[in-house]
N, C-alpha and C positions, 0 to 999 in steps of 0.2 A: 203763846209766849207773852206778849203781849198783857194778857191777866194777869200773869206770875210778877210782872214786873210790878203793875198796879198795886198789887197787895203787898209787895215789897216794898215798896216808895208809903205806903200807907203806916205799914210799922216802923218804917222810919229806921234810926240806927241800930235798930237792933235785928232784922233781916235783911238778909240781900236774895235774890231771884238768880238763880244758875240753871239756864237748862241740860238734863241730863240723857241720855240714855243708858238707865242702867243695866241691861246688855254688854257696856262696852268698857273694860276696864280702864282703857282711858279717859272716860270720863269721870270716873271714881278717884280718879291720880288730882286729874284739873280740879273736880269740885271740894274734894279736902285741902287741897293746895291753897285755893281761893278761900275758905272757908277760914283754915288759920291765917294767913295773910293779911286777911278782915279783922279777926274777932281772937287771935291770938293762942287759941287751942281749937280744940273739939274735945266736948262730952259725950258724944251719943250721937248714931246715927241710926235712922228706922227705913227699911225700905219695906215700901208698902206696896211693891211691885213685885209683881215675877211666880213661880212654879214653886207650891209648897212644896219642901222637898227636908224631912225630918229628920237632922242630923245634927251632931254637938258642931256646936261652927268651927271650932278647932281642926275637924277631920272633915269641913266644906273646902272646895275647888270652886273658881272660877267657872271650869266646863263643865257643872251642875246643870 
């Protein structure tokens, strides 16, 4: 965690360091939350974590 914050403090105002599990829908609630509250919207978000699992995201669940 510790590193995350590093490199967040390094780009300055234009990232911030949230740790996540993304596993856990409440973290996905808190870190957009935090994220517009910051920076005023969201664009885009990438998870670069978890089970490929090949579906239109429209028709993905949570209990994937």
């Amino acid at each position: 965690m510790d590193e995350g914050q590093k490199v967040a403090d390094q780009l300055g105002d234009n990232a911030i360091f949230i740790q996540q599990d993304v596993a856990r829908k409440g973290d996905w609630d808190r870190v957009i939350r935090q994220t517009v509250q910051v920076f005023g919207k969201l664009n885009i978000v990438v998870n670069n974590a978890g089970i490929a699992e090949y579906a239109d995201i429209e028709k993905t669940d949570a209990e994937i």
